[in-house]
VEXDREN-2710 file (C-alpha; in Angstrom, 1 decimal):
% VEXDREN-2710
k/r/px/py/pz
1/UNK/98.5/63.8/99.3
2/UNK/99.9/65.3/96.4
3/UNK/96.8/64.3/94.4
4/UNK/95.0/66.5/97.3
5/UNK/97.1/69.6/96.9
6/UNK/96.4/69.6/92.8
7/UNK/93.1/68.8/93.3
8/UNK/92.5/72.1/95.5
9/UNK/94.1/74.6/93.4
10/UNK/91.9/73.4/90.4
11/UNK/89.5/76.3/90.9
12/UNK/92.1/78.6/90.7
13/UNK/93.5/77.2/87.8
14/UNK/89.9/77.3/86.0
15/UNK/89.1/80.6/87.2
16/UNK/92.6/82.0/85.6
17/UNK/90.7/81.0/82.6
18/UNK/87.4/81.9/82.2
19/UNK/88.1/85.9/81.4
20/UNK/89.3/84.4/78.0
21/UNK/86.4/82.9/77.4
22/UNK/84.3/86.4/78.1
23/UNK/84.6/87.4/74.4
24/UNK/82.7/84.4/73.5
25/UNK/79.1/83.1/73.2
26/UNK/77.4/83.0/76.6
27/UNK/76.8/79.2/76.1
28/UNK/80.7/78.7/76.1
29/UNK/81.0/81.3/79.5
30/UNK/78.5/78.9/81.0
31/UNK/80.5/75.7/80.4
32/UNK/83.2/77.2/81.9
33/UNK/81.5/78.5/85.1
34/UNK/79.7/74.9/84.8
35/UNK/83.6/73.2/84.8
36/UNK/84.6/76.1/87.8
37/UNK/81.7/74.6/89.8
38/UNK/82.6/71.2/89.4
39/UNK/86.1/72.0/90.3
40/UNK/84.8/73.6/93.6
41/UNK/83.3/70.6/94.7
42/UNK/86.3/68.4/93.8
43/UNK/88.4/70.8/95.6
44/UNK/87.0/70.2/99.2
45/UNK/87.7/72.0/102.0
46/UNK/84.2/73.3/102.0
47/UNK/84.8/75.2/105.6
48/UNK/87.9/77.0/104.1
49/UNK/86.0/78.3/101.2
50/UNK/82.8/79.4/103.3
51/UNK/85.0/81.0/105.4
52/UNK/86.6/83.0/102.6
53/UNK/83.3/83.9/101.6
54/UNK/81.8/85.4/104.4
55/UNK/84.8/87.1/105.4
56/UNK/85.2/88.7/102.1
57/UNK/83.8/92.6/102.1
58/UNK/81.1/91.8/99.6
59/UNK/79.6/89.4/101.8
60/UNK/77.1/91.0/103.6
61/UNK/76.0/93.4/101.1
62/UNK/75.3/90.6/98.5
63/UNK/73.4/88.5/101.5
64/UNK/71.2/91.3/102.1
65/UNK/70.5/91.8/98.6
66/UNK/69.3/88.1/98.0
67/UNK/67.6/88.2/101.4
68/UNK/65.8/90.9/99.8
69/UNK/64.8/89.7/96.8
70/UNK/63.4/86.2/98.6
71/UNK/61.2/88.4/101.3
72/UNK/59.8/90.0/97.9
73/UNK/59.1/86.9/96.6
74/UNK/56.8/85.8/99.0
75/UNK/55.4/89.0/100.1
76/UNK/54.9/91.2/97.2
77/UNK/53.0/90.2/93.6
78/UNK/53.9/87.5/91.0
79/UNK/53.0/87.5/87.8
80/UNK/51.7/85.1/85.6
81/UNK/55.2/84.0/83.6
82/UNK/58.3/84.7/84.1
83/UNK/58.6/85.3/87.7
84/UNK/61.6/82.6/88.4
85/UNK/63.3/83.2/85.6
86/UNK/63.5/87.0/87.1
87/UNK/64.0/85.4/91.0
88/UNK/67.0/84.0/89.1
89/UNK/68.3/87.2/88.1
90/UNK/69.0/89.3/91.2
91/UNK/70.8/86.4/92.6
92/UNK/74.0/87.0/90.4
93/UNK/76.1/88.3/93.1
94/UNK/75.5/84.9/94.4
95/UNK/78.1/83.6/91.8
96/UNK/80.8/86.3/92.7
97/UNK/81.4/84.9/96.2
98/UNK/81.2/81.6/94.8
99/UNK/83.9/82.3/92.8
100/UNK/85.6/84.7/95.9
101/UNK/85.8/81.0/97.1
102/UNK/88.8/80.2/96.3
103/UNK/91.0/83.1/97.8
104/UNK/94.0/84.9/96.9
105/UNK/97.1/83.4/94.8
106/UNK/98.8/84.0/91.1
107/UNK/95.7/83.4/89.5
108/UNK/94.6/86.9/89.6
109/UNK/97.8/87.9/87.5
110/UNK/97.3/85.2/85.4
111/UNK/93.3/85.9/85.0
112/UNK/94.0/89.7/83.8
113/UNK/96.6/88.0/81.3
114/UNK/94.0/85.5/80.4
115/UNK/91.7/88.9/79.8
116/UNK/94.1/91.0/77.9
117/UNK/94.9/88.0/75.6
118/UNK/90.7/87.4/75.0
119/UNK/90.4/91.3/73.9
120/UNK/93.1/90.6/71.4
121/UNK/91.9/87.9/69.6
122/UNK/88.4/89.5/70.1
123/UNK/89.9/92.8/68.0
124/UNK/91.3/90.2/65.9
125/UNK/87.9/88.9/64.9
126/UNK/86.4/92.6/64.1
127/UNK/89.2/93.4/62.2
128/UNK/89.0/90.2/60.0
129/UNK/85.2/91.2/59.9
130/UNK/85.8/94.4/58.8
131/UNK/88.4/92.8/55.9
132/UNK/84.8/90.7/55.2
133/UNK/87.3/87.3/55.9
134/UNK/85.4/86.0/59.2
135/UNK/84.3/83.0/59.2
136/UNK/80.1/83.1/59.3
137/UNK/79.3/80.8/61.9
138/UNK/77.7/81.0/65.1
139/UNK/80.7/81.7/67.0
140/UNK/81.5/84.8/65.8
141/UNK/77.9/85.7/65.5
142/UNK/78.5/89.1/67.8
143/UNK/81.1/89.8/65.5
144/UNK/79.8/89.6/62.4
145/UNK/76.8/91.5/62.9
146/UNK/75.2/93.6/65.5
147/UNK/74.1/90.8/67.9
148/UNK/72.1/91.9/70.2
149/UNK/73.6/92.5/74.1
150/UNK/76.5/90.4/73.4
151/UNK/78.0/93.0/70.7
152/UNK/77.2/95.3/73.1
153/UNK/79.3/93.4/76.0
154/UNK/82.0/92.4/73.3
155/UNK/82.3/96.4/73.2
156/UNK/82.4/97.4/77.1
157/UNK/85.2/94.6/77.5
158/UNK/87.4/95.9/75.0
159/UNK/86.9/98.9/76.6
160/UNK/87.8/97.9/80.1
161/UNK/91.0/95.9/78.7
162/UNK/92.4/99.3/77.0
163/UNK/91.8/100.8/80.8
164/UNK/93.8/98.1/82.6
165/UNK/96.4/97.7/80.0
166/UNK/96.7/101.9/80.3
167/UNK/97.0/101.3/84.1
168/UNK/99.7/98.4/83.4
169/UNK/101.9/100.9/81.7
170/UNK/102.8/103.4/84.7
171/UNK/103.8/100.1/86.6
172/UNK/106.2/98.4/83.8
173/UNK/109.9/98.3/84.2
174/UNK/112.0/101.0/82.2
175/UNK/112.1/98.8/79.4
176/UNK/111.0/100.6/76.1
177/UNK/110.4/97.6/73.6
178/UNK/108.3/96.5/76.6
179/UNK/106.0/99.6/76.7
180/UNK/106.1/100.3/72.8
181/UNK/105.0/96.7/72.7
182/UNK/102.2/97.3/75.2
183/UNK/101.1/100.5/73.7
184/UNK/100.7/99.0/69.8
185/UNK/98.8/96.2/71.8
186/UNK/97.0/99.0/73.5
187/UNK/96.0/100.8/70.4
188/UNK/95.4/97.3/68.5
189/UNK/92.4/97.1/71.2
190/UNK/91.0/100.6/70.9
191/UNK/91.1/101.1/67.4
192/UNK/87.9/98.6/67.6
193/UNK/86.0/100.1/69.9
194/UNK/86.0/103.2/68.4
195/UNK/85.7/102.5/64.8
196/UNK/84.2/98.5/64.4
197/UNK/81.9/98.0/67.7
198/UNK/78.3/98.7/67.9
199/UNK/78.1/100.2/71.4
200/UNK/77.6/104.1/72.6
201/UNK/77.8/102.2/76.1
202/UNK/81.3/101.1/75.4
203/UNK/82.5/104.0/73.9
204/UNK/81.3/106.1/76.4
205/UNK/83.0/103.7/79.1
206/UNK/86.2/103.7/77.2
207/UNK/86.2/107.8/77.5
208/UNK/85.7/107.0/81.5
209/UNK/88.6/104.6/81.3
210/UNK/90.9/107.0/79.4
211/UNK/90.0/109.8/82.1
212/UNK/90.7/107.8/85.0
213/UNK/94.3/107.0/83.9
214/UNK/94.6/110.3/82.6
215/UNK/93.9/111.4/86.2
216/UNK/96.1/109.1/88.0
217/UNK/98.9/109.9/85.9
218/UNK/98.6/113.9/86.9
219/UNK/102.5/113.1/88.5
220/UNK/104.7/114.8/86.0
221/UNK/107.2/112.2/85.5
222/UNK/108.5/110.9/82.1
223/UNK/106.7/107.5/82.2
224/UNK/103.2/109.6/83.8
225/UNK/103.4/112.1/80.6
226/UNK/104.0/109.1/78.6
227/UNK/100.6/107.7/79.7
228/UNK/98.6/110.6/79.9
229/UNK/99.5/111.7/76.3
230/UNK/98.3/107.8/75.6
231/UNK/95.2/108.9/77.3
232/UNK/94.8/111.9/75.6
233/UNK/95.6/111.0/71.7
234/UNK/92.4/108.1/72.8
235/UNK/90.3/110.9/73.4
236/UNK/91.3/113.0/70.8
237/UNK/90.5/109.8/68.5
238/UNK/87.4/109.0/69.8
239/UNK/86.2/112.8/69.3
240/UNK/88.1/113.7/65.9
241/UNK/88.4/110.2/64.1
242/UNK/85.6/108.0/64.5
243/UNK/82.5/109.0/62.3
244/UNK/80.9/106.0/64.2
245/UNK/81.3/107.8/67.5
246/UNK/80.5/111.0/66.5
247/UNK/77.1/109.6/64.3
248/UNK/75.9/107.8/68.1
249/UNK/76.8/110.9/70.2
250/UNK/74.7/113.3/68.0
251/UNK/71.8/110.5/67.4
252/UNK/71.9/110.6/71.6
253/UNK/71.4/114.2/71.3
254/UNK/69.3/114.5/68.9
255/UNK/66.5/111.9/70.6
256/UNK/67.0/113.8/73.5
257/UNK/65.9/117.1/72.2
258/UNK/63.2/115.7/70.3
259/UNK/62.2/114.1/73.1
260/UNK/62.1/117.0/75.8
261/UNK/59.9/119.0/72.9
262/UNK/57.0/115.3/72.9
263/UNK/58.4/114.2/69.9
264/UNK/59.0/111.0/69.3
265/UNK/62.7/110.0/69.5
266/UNK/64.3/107.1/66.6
267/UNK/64.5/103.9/67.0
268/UNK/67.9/104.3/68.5
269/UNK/66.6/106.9/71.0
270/UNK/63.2/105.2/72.5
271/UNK/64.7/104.5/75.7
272/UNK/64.1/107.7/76.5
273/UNK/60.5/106.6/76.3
274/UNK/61.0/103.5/78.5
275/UNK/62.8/105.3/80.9
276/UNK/59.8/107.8/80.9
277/UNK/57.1/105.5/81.5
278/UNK/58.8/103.2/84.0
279/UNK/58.8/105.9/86.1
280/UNK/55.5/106.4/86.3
281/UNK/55.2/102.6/87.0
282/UNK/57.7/103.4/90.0
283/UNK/55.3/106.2/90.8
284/UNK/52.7/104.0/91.7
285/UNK/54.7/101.8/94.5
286/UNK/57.8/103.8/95.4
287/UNK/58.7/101.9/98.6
288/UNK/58.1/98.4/98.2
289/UNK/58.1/98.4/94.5
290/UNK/55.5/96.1/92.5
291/UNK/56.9/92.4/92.7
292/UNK/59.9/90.4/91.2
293/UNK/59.2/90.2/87.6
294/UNK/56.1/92.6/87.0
295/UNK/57.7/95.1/85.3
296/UNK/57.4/93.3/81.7
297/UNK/53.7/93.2/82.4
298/UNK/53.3/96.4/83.8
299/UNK/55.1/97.9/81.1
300/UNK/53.3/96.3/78.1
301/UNK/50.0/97.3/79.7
302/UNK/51.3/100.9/79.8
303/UNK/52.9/100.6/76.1
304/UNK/49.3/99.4/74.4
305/UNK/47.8/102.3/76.0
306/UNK/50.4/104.5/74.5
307/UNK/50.7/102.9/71.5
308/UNK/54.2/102.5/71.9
309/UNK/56.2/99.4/71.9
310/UNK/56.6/96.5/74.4
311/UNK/59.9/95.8/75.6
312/UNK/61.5/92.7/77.9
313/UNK/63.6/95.4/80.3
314/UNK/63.5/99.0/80.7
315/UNK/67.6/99.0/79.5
316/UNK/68.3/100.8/83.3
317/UNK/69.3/98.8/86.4
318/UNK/68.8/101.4/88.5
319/UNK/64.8/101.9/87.1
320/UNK/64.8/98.0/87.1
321/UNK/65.3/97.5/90.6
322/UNK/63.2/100.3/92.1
323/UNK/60.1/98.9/90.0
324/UNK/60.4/95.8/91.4
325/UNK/61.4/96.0/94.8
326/UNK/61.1/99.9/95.4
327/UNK/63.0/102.0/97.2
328/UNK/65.0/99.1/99.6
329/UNK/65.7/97.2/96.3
330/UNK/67.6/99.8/95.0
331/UNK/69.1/100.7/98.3
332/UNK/70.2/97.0/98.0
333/UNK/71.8/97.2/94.8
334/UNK/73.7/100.8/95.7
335/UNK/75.2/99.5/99.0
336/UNK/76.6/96.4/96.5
337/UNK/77.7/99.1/94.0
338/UNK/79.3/101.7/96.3
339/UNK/81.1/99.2/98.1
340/UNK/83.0/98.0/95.2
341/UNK/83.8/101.5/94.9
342/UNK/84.9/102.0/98.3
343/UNK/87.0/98.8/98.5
344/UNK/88.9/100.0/95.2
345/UNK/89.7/103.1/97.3
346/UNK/91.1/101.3/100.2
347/UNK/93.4/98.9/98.3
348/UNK/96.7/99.6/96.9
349/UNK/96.6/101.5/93.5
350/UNK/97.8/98.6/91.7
351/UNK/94.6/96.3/92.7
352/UNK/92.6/99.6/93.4
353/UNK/92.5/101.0/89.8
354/UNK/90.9/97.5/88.1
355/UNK/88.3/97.3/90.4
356/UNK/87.7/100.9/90.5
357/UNK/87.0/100.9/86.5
358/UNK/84.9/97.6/86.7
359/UNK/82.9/99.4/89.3
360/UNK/82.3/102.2/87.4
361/UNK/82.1/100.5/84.5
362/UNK/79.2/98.3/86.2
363/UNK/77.4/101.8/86.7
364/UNK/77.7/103.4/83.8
365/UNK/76.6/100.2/82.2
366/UNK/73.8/99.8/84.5
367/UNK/72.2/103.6/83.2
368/UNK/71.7/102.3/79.4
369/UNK/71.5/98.5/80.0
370/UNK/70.0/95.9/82.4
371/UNK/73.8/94.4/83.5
372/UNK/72.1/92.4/85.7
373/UNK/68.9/91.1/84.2
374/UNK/70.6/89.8/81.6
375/UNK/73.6/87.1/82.2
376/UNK/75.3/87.9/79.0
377/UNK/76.5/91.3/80.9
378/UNK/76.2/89.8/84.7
379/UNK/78.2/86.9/84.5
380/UNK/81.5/88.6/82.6
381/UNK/81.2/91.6/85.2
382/UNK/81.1/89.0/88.1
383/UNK/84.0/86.8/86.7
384/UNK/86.2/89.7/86.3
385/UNK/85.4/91.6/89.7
386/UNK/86.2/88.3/91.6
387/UNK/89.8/89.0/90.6
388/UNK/91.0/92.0/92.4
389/UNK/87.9/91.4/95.0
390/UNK/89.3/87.8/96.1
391/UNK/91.1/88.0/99.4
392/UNK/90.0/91.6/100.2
393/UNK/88.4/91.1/103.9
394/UNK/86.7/93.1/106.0
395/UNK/88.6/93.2/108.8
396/UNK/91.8/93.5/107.4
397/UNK/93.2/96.1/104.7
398/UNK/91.7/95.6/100.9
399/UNK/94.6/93.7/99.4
400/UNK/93.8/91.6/96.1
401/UNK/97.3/89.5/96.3
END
């Protein structure tokens, strides 16, 4: 019996884990969701953890979604490659009640300890980078060099962990080697995203992240001050001190002017032209949209009469979606979107706030980068929303445990 009770807390054990493991290559992230898995089914209690999915809020928005997605499969166009490889995609929410499975407990403290530890050694790593004393192999590949979307990720987590450590500070005991510890830790985080990462998406969520505190902090108390000038000297960073910042903000600007004049925009700037011609792909089939995994197709056909480049994903969810299943698909994906939102309102601030920032951070994301066509941003965003999401039920208040 004992062996029992052990055996069904091993998912929550595992899951406690797996936000260290965020700031690593994707094939290390899928080992551990692979080990999660397994766990689950060691666990038992199958009926328990179905129930705990379906009546977790996200439930039904996340069924209808994937209900969606399989009518569109069978009733709208295929194309020739690629199409379950794209199926697969827009079932990601699928893993986020898996791992809703296991329910409440001291793993979620744990997890967000597990995260805050992962962005420190990930800061770690770009500052040893910077010092040119990393390591060059493929495990520090992001870190190293400008690696695609998972630099990009590596940047939007940091982000996020300086927004819930921020949080973390208006709830810490009136102990000031305590909060001077958590603010060097804080700054030890940022300093990275603003000066070492290759992102505009991350630093423009970790602006977001610093406003949100800012705002929630508006209670003129010693400790609130405290965190709101935080808040503020990060902004005042981000704007005055980093060259880096400042060089992608005015290349933004820059592409976007040349752009609205028909000129073409960098290198840097050309999704402005994706996001251009995928609506008039959109255009064509506004309702239904044109099929699970034709916009590749659709879009190279339009690119070589353009003469303009082919691309894998239009870098927008919200473009994504309504190409492919129109008009309900991205219906779908909002109702999943504002929900999270609208749960993170309900709860108490202290569960509220994380989920609020991954929410937004999910949408903000979602504008520059496909989050969820690719798994190297889905499955981090799902792993880290099932931990103040787990245990909030429909019927009852939003509380995360």
């Amino acid at each position: 019996m004992s062996f029992a009770a052990r055996r069904s807390e091993w998912p929550q054990k595992v899951l406690a884990v797996l936000p260290f493991l965020l700031f690593f290559p994707i094939g290390i992230i899928y080992f551990g969701v692979v080990v999660f898995l397994f766990s689950l089914l060691l666990a038992g209690d199958y009926r328990g953890a179905w129930l705990r999915m379906k009546e977790n809020v996200m439930f039904r928005p996340v069924v209808a979604l994937t209900l969606l997605s399989c009518l569109a499969a069978i009733v709208l166009e295929r194309p020739a490659r690629g199409f379950w490889s794209s199926f697969a995609h827009y079932q990601i929410y699928l893993f986020l009640l898996l791992f809703l499975s296991v329910g409440k407990g001291d793993w979620q403290g744990r997890a967000f300890k597990s995260f805050a530890a992962g962005a420190v050694v990930a800061s770690t790593l770009l500052y040893l980078n910077a010092a040119d004393l990393l390591p060059h192999i493929s495990l520090f590949s992001a870190y190293a060099s400008y690696y695609g979307n998972k630099s990009i990720m590596v940047g939007i987590l940091l982000a996020l962990a300086v927004g819930f450590l921020l949080r973390d500070i208006t709830r810490l005991a009136s102990n000031r080697q305590v909060l001077l510890m958590r603010i060097l830790t804080i700054v030890y985080i940022a300093l990275p995203v603003l000066f070492l990462a290759r992102t505009r998406t991350a630093s423009i969520i970790f602006l977001l992240m610093c406003l949100l505190v800012g705002l929630r902090c508006l209670k003129w108390n010693g400790r609130s001050v405290g965190v709101l000038l935080v808040s503020a000297v990060m902004l005042a960073a981000v704007m005055a001190s980093s060259s880096t910042f400042k060089t992608r903000m005015a290349s933004a600007f820059q592409d976007v002017a040349a752009y609205s004049q028909g000129q073409k925009p960098s290198h840097q700037g050309i999704r402005l032209e994706i996001y251009a011609l995928t609506t008039e792909i959109i255009a064509d089939k506004p309702l239904t949209g044109h099929g699970i995994g034709t916009w590749e197709p659709l879009y190279a056909k339009l690119a070589r009469e353009r003469d303009t480049y082919a691309f894998a994903t239009p870098h927008n969810d919200y473009l994504l979606y309504a190409a492919e299943m129109g008009v309900l698909g991205l219906a779908a994906l909002l109702w999943i979107w504002l929900t999270q939102l609208l749960v993170a309102w309900r709860m108490p601030e202290a569960e509220g706030m994380p989920l609020l920032m991954l929410g937004l951070a999910i949408m903000v994301g979602g504008m520059f980068n496909a989050v969820l066509r690719d798994a190297v941003f889905g499955m981090p965003f799902m792993i880290l929303l099932a931990i103040p999401l787990a245990g909030a039920r429909r019927h009852t208040p939003a509380i995360a445990g």
